[in-house]
Structure formats: structure tokens, C-alpha cells
C-alpha positions in Angstrom: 4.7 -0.3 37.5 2.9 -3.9 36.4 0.4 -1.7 34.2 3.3 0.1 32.5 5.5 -3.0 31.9 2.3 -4.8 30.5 2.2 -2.0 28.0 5.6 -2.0 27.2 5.3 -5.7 26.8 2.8 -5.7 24.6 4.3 -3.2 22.4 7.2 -5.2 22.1 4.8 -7.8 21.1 2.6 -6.2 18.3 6.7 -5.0 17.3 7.8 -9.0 16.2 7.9 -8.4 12.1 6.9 -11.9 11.7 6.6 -11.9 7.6 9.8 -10.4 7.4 11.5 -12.9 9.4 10.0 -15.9 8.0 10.7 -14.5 4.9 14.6 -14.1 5.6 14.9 -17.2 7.9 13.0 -20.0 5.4 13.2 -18.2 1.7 15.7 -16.0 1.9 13.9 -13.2 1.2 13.1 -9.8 2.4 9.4 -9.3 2.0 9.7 -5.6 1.9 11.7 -5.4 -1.4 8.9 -7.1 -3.3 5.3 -7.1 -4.3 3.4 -4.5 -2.2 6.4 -4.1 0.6 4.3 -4.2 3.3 5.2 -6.8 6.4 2.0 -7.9 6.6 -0.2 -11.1 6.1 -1.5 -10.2 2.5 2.1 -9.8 1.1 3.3 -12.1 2.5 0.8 -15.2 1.0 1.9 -13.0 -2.2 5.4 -13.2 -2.0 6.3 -16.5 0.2 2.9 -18.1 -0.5 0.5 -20.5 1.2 2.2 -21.7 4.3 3.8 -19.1 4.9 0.6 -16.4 5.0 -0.9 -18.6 7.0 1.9 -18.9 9.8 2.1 -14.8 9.5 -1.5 -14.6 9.8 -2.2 -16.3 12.7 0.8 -15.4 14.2 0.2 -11.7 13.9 -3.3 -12.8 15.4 -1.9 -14.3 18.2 0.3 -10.8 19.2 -3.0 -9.3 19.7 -4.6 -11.7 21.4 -1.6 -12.5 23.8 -1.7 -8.6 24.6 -5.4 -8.5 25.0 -5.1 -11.0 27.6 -2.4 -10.1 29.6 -4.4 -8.2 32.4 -6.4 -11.5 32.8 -3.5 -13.6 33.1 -1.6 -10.8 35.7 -4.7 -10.0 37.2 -4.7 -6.3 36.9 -8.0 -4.2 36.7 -7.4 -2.8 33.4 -9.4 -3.2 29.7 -8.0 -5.5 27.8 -8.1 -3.9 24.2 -6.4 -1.2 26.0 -3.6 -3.4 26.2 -4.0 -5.1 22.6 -4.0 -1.2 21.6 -0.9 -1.2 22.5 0.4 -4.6 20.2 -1.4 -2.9 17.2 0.8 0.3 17.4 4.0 -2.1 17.9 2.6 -4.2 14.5 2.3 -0.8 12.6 5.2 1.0 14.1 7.5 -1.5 15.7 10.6 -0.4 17.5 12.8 -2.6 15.6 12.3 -1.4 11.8 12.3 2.5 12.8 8.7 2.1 12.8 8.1 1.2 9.9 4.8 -1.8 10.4 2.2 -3.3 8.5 -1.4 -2.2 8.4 -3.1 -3.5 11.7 -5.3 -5.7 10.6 -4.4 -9.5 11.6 -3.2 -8.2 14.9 -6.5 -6.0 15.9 -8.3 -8.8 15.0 -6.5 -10.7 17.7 -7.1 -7.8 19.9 -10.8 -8.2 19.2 -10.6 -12.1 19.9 -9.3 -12.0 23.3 -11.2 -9.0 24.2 -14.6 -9.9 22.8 -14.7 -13.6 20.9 -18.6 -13.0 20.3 -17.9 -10.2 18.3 -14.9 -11.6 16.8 -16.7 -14.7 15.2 -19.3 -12.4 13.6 -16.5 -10.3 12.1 -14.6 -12.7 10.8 -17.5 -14.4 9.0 -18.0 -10.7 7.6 -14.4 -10.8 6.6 -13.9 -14.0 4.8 -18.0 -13.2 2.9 -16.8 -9.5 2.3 -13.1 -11.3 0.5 -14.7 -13.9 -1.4 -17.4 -11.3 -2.5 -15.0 -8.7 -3.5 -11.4 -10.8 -4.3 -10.2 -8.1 -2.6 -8.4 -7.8 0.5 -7.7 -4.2 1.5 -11.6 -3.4 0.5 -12.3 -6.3 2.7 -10.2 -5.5 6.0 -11.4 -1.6 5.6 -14.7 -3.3 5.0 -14.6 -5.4 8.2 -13.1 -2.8 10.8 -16.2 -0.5 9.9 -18.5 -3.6 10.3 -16.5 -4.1 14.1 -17.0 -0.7 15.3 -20.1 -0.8 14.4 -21.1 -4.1 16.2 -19.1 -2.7 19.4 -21.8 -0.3 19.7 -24.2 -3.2 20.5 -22.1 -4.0 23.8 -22.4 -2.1 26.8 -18.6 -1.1 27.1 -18.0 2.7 26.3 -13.9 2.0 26.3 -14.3 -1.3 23.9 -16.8 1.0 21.8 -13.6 4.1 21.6 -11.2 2.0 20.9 -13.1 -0.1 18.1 -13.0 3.5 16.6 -9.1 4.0 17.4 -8.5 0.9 15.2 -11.1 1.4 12.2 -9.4 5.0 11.7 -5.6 3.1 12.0 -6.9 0.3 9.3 -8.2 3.0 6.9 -5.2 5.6 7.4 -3.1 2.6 6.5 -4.9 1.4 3.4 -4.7 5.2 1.9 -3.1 4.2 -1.1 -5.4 0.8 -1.4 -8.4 3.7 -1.6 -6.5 5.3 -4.3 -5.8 2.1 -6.4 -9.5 0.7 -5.6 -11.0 4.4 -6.9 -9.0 4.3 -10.0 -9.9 -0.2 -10.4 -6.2 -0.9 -10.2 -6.2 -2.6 -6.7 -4.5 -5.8 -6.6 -7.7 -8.9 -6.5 -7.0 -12.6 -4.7 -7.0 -15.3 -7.2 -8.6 -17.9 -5.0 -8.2 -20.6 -8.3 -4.0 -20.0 -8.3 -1.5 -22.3 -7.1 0.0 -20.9 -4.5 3.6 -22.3 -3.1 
């Protein structure tokens, strides 16, 4: 009963659309009606700008990472990024926009933080070389869950291994149409020089 309501918990969790009420709350805006639509980070720095893609970003981190560590806090004999599994598929289909999410990213790498912080510092160094390499951010994320599967396979943990997989396939079935636009060199690039608000 503890395992399921941890679960269910973190579900709930990963389900918080944080850009989308930071963008109603403080600018009166709802993030899905503009740039890219999505509820994530990215868009969000796009639409809102600075302070407010930061807040999203590290609160979307903190979903996973809360999850991640709930059986440590409760003390149940469970894998964590089983449990963070379960805030990444609340962030992409949360219960309260008929499941309509964001793309995974910020949140599994909070899953990856509290399950495996080694691994998380070596990914996001990865991340933020891979973004200031390519300006672009969905190359970058797709980029980086490859590069975390692939450094899960140098820890002894065959369920923190599967579900590294689980999470690279989410974060490239969600970027489908960033494939597309980065094929055809029409994919949105991060102007590190602009004023943002």
C-alpha cells in the first residue's frame, strides 16, 4: 500500500505544469499558445524569459529528484529511478492537462540526480558542452540521454541500466518533430548573446 501511494505520489509530482502556471500566475500568459507550445523549460526561457526558465528548470528538476528519493526518505526497499519513472510520465502526461506534458527532460535529469549524482554531474557537463557546441537544445537533450544510458552501463545496477533506456526512448519519441526540423536545418538555435527578460 506505501509502495503504491509512493507511485501515485510521484506521479502527481512529475504532473505539476510548472511553466504553465508561472506563466498564468506572474505574466499572464499561457505558455502553450505561443512559441513551440510545449510546457517545458526550453519554451518557457523563450516565451517568459530568464527568470522564469530558470525557476521551471530547476523546478521540474526538483520533481524528479523529490520522487527519486522518496523510498529513502520512507524507507521502503524499492529502486529509486523506479519511482522517479514514475514523475517523468506525470511531467509528460500529467493527469491535470488530459495528458498532455512536456518532453522529460529537466525532470529525468532530476531522476538521475537523486538516483545516481555521480553520473548526474558527468551528464550535465555533457549537456551544457553538447548546448553551447550545437546552440541547440533538443539536439542537445536527445544528445545527453544517449550519453546517460550509455554511462549507466558502467554501474553495476541492471534496473538503473533498463530504465536509463526507458527514458532515452521517452526523450527521443518526444523530440520527433525536433528530428524533423534538425534534418531539414530549420530547428530553433539558443542565442546565448540575446537579452533575455
Amino acid at each position: 500500500m506505501v509502495i503504491a501511494l509512493i507511485f501515485l505520489a510521484a506521479y502527481l509530482i512529475g504532473s505539476i505544469p510548472t511553466g504553465l502556471i508561472i506563466g498564468k500566475v506572474f505574466y499572464h500568459k499561457d505558455i502553450r499558445q505561443h512559441g513551440s507550445g510545449n510546457l517545458g523549460a526550453t519554451n518557457t526561457f523563450r516565451i517568459l524569459g530568464k527568470k522564469a526558465g530558470i525557476f521551471v528548470t530547476i523546478f521540474d528538476v526538483l520533481k524528479g529528484t523529490i520522487s527519486a528519493l522518496f523510498p529513502f526518505f520512507l524507507h521502503q526497499d524499492i529502486h529509486p529511478i523506479l519511482v522517479g519513472l514514475a514523475a517523468v510520465i506525470g511531467h509528460v502526461y500529467p493527469i491535470y492537462l488530459k495528458f498532455k506534458g512536456g518532453k522529460a527532460v529537466a525532470t529525468s535529469a532530476g531522476v538521475i540526480l537523486g538516483t545516481n549524482p555521480v553520473l548526474f554531474l558527468i551528464i550535465a557537463v555533457i549537456f551544457f558542452t553538447l548546448l553551447f557546441s550545437t546552440k541547440m537544445v533538443s539536439l542537445t537533450s536527445i544528445l545527453t540521454s544517449i550519453a546517460n544510458f550509455i554511462g549507466s552501463l558502467f554501474f553495476d545496477d541492471k534496473v538503473f541500466m533498463a530504465i536509463s533506456f526507458v527514458i532515452m526512448i521517452v526523450i527521443i519519441v518526444r523530440h520527433r518533430s525536433n528530428i524533423e526540423r534538425i534534418m531539414n536545418g530549420t530547428e530553433s538555435k539558443v542565442n546565448f548573446n540575446k537579452n533575455t527578460k
